[in-house]
DSSP file (Angstrom, degrees, kcal/mol; ACC not computed):
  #  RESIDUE AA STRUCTURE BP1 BP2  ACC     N-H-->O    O-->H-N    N-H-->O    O-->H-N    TCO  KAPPA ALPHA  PHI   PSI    X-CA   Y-CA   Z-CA
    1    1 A X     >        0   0    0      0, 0.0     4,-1.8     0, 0.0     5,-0.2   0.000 360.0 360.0 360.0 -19.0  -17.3    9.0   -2.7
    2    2 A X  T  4  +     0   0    0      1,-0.2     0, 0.0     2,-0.2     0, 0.0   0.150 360.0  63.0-106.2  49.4  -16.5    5.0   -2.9
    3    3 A X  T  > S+     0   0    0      3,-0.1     4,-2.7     2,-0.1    -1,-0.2   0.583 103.2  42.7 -97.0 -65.7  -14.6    5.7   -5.6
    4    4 A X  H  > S+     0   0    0      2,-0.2     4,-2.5     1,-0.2     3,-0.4   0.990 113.5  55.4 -39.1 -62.0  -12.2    7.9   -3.5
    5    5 A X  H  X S+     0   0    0     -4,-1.8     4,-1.5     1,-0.4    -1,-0.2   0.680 110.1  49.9 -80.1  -2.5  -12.3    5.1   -0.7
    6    6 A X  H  > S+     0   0    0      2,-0.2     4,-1.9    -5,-0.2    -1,-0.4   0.723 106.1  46.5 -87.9 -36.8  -11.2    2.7   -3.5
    7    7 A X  H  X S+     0   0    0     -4,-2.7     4,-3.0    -3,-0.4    -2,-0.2   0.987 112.9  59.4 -66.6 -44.9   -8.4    4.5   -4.8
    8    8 A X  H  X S+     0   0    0     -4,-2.5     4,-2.5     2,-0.3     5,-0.2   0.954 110.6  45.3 -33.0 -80.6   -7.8    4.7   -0.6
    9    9 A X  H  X S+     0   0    0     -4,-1.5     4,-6.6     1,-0.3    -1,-0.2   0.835 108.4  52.0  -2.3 -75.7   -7.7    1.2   -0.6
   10   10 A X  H  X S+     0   0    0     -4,-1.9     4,-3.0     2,-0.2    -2,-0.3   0.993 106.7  46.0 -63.7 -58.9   -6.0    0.7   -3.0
   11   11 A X  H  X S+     0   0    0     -4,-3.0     4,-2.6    -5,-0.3    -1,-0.2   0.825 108.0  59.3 -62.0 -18.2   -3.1    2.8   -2.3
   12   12 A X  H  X S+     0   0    0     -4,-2.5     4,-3.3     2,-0.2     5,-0.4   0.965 111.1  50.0 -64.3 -53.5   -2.9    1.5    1.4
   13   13 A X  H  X S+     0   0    0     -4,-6.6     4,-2.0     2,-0.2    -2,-0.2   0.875 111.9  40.0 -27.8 -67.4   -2.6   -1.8   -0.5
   14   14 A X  H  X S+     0   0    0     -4,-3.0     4,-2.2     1,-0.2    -2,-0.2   0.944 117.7  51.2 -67.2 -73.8    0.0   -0.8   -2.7
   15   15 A X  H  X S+     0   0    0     -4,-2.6     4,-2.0     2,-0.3    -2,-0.2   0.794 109.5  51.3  -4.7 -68.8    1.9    1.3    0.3
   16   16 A X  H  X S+     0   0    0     -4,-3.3     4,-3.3     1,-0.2    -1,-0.2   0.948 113.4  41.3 -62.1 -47.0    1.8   -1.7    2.6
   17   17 A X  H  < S+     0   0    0     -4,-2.0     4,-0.5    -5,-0.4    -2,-0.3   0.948 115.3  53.8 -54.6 -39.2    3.4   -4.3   -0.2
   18   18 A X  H >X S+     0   0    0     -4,-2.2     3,-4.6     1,-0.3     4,-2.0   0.979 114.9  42.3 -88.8 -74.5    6.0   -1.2   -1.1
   19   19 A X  H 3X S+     0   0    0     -4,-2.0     4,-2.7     1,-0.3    -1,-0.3   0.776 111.6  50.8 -31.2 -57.1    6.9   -1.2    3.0
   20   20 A X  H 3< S+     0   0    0     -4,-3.3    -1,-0.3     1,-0.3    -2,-0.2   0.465 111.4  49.1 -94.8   6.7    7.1   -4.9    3.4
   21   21 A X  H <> S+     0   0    0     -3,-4.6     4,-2.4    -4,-0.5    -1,-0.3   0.793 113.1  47.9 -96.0 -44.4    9.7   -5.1    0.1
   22   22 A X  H  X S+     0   0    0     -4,-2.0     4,-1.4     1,-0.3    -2,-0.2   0.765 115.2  46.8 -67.5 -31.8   11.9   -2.1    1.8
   23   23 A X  H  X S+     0   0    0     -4,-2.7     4,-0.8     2,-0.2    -1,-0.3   0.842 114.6  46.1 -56.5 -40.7   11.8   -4.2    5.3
   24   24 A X  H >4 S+     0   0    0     -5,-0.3     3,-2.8     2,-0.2    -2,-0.2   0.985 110.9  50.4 -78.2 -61.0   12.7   -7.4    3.5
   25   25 A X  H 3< S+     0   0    0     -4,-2.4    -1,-0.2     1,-0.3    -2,-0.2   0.858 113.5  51.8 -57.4 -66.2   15.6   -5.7    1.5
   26   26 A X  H 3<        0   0    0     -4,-1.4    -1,-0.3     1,-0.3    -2,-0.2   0.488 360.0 360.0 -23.0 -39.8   16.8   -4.2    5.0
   27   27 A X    <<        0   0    0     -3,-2.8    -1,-0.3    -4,-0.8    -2,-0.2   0.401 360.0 360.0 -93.2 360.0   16.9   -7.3    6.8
């Protein structure tokens, strides 16, 4: 299971940078 909750992680990670590039480009 913390395999899963790394991949989790991770993709919240990944997800949050991808969001805060699409805001920046926006503004």
């Amino acid at each position: 299971m913390q395999r899963f909750k790394d991949e989790l992680d991770t993709m919240k990670f990944i997800c949050t940078d991808f969001w805060s590039a699409v805001y920046k480009k926006t503004n």
